[in-house]
KELUM-269741 format. One record per residue (C-alpha): chain; residue in one letter; x, y, z. Coordinates in Angstrom, 1 decimal. Layout:
! residues N
REC   chain   res        x        y        z
REC       A     A        X        Y        Z
...
***
This chain:
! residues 237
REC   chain   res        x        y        z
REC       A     X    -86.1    -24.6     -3.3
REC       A     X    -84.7    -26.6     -0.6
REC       A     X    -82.3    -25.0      1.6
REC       A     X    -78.9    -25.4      1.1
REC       A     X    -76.1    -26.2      3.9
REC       A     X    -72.6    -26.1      3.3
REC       A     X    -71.5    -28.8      5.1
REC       A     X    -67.9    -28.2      4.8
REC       A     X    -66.1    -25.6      2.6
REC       A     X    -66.7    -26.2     -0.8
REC       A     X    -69.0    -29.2      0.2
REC       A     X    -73.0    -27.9     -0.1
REC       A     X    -75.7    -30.3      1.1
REC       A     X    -79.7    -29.5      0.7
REC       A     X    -82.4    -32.2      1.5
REC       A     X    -80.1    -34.3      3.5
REC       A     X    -79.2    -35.2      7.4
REC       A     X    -75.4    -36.4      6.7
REC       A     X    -73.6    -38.3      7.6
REC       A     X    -75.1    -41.2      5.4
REC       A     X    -73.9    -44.6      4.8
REC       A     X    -71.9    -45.5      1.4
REC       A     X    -73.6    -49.4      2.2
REC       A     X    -77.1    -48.2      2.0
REC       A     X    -76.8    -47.6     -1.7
REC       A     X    -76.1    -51.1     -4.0
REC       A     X    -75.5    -48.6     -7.4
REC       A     X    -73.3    -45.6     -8.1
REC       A     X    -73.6    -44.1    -11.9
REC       A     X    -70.9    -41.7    -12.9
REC       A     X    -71.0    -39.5    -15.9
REC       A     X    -67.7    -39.3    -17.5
REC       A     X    -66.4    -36.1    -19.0
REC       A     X    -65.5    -32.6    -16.6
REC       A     X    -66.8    -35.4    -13.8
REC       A     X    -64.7    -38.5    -13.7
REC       A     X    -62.5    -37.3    -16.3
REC       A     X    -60.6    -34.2    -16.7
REC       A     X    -62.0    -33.1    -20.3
REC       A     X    -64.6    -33.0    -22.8
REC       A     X    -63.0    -35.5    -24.9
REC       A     X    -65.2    -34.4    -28.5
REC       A     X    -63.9    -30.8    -27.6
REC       A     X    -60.3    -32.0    -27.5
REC       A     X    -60.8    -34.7    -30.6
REC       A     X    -62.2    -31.5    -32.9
REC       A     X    -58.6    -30.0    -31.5
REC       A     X    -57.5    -32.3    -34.4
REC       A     X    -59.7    -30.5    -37.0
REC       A     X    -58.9    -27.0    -36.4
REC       A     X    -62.6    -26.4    -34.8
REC       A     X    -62.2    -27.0    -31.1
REC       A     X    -63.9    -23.5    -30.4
REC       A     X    -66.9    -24.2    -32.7
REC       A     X    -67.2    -27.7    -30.7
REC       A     X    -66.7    -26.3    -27.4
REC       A     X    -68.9    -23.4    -27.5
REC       A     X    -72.0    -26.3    -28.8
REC       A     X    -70.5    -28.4    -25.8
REC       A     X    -71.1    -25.6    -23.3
REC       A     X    -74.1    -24.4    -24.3
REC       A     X    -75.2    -28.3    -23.9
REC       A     X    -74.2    -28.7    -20.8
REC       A     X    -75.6    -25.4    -19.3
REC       A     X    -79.3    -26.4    -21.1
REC       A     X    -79.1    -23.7    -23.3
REC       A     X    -79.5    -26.4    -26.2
REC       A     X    -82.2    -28.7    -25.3
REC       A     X    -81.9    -31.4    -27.8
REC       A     X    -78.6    -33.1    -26.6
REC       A     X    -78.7    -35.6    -29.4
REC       A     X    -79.0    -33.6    -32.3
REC       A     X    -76.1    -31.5    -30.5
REC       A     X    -74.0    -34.1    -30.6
REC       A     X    -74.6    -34.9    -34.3
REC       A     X    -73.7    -31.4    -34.8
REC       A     X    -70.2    -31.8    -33.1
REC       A     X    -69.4    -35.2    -34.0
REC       A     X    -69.8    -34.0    -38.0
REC       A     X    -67.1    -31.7    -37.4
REC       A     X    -65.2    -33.9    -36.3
REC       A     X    -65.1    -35.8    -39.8
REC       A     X    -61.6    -36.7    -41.0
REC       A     X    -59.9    -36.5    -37.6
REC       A     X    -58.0    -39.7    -37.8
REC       A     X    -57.9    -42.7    -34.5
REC       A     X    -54.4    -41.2    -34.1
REC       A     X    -55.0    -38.2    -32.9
REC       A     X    -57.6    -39.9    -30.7
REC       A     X    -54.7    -41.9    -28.9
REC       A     X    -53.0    -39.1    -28.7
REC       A     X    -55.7    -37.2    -26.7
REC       A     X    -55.9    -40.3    -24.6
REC       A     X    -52.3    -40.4    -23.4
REC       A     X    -51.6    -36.6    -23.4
REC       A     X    -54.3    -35.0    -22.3
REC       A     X    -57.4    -37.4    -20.9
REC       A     X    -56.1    -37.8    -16.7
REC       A     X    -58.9    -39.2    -13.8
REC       A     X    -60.2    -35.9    -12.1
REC       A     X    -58.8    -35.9     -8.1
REC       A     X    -60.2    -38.1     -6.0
REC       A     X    -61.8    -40.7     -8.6
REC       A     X    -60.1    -43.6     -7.6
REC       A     X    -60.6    -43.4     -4.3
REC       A     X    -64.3    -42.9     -4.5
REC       A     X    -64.5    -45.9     -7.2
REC       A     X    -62.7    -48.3     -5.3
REC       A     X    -64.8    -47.0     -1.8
REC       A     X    -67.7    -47.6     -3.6
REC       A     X    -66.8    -51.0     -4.7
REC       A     X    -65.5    -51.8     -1.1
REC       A     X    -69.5    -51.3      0.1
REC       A     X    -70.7    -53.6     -2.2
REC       A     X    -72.1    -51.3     -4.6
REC       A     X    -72.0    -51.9     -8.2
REC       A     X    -70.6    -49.3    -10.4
REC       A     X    -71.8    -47.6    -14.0
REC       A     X    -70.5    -45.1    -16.1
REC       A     X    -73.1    -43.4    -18.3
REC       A     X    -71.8    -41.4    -20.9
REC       A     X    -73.0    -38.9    -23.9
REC       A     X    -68.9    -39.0    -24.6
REC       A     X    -67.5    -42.4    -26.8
REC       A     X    -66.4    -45.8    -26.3
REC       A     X    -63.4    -45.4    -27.5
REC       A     X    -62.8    -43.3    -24.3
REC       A     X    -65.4    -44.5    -21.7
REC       A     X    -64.2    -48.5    -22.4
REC       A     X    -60.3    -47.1    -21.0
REC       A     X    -61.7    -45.2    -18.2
REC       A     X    -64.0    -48.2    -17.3
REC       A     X    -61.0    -50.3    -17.1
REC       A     X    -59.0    -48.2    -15.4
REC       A     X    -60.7    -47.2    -12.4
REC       A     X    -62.5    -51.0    -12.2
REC       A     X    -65.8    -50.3    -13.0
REC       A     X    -68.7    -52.9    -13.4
REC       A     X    -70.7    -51.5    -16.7
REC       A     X    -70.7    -48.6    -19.2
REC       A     X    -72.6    -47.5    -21.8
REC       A     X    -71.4    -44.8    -23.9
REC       A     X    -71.7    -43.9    -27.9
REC       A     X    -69.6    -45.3    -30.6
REC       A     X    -67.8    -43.2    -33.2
REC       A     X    -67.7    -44.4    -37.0
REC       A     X    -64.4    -45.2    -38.2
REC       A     X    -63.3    -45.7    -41.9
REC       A     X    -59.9    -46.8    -42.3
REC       A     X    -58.8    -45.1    -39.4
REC       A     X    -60.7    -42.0    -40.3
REC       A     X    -63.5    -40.5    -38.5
REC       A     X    -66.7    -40.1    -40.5
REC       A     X    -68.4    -37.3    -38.3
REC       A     X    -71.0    -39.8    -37.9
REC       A     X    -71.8    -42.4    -35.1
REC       A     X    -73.4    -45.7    -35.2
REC       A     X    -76.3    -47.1    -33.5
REC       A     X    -76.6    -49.5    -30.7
REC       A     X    -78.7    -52.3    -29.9
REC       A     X    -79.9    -49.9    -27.2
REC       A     X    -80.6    -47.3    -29.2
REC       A     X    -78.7    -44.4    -31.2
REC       A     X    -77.3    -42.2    -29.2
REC       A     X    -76.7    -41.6    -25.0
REC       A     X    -78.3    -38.9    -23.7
REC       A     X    -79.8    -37.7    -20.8
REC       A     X    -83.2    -39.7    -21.0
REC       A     X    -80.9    -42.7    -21.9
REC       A     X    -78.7    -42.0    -19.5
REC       A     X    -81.9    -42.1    -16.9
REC       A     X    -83.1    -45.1    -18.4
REC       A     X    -79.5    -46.9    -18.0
REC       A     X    -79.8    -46.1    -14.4
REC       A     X    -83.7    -47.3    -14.1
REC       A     X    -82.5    -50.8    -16.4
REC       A     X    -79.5    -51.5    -14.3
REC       A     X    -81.4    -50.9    -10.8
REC       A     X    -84.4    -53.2    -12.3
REC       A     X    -81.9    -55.8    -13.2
REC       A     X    -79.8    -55.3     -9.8
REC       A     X    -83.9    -55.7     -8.5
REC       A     X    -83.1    -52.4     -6.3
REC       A     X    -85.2    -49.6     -5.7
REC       A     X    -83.7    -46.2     -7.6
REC       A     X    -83.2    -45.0     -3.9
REC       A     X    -80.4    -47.2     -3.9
REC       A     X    -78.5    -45.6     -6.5
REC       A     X    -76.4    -42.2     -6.5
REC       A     X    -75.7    -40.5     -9.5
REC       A     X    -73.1    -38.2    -10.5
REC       A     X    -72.8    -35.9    -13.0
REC       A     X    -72.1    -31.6    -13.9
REC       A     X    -74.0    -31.5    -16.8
REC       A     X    -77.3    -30.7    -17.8
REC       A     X    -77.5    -34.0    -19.5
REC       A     X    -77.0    -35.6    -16.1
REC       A     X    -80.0    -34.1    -14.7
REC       A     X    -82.4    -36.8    -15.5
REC       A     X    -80.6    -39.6    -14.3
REC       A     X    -79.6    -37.5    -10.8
REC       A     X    -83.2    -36.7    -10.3
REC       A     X    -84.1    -40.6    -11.1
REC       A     X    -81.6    -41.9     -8.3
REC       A     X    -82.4    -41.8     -4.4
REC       A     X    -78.3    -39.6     -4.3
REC       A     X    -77.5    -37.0     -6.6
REC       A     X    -74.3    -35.8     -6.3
REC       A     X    -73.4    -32.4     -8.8
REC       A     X    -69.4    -32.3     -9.4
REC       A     X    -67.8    -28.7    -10.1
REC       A     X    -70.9    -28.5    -11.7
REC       A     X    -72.7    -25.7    -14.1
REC       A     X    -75.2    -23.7    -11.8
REC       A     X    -78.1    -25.4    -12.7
REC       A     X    -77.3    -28.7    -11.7
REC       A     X    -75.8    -27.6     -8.2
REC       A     X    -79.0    -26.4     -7.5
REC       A     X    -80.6    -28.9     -8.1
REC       A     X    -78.2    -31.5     -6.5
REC       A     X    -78.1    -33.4     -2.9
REC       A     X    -74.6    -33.1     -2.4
REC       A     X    -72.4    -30.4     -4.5
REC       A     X    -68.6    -30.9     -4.4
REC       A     X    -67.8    -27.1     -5.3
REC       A     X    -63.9    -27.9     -4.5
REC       A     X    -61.6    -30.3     -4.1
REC       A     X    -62.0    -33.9     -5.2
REC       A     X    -64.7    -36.7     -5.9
REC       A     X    -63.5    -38.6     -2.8
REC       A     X    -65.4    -35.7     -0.6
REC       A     X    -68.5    -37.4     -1.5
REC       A     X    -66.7    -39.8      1.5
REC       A     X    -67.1    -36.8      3.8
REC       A     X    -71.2    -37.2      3.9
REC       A     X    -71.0    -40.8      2.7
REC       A     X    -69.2    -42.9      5.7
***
């Protein structure tokens, strides 16, 4: 393993001579839940339906990469979720869904340099399109919950991408993007806590872990272990 530094409290670096420059990448990818956002929006959707538990314990076990097959976990928690109603999902939007510390700033940096900005999400449109345009950023791509007459169906439809955003796809998002940018991955940073991130961190040139689970701080460039998104600015001038 490559040694690890902390570079400031709660700021770890391995692999790195900081300080960097922000304007030497052209592409930042974010995931969105527990990184950009403050929740794991399925967990608090199945809050609706009396199972958050069942879905949060699926969700964790996910996300640590104790479950290896992220999409058929997902089918899993998104079919208890059948019957929760769009309601309830506006409802988790304006109660509980806030931008985790430090996210706007490190958008609107990032923007400032002339990089071009992606969220890449296993979470859900219906979320990832609000967050998109309320922090200003370029492109998402995210998975889209069936609805029948305002009803959820536990089921979620495909895409002309594909069926279902997981880690490969989140990886291949990244790769598409850069290729259509015509940038070298070097030139992207990606950041993510989840296991599911893994593939697209380990595909860009930055890979910055976020209050993350232990195996992707390890495996990270830069871990933010406190404090906000905007430290990324602290190794990224």
């Amino acid at each position: 393993m490559i040694h690890a530094t902390e570079f400031a409290p709660g700021l770890v670096v391995q692999g790195i001579e900081p300080p960097l420059s922000l304007s030497h990448y052209k592409l930042i990818a974010f995931d969105m839940d527990s990184t950009l956002i403050n929740i794991e929006c399925v967990d608090e959707i199945a809050d609706a339906a009396g199972r958050k538990a069942e879905v949060a314990a699926i969700t964790e076990a996910a996300m640590q990469g104790v479950i290896t097959d992220y999409k058929e976990s997902l089918r899993q928690r998104v079919a208890l979720l059948k019957g929760v109603t769009v309601q309830h999902m506006e409802q988790v939007f304006a109660e509980r869904l806030r931008f985790n510390p430090g996210a706007q700033e490190l958008v609107a940096a990032a923007r400032a340099a002339g990089l071009t900005t992606l969220l890449v999400s296993g979470g859900f449109t219906f979320f990832a399109d609000r967050v998109k345009a309320g922090l200003g950023i370029d492109l998402a791509r995210s998975n889209v919950l069936e609805v029948q007459d305002g009803v959820l169906t536990g089921r979620m439809v495909d895409q002309a991408w594909g069926d279902i955003c997981d880690g490969a796809e989140k990886r291949r998002t990244l790769l598409e993007v850069a290729s259509l940018l015509g940038i070298s991955p070097a030139q992207a940073i990606a950041v993510g806590d989840g296991a599911n991130d893994l593939p697209m961190m380990g595909a860009a040139g930055l890979s910055v872990a976020y209050h993350a689970k232990p195996a992707v701080r390890s495996q990270a460039k830069i871990a933010i272990n406190e404090g906000g998104l905007n430290r990324l600015l602290e190794v990224l001038r």
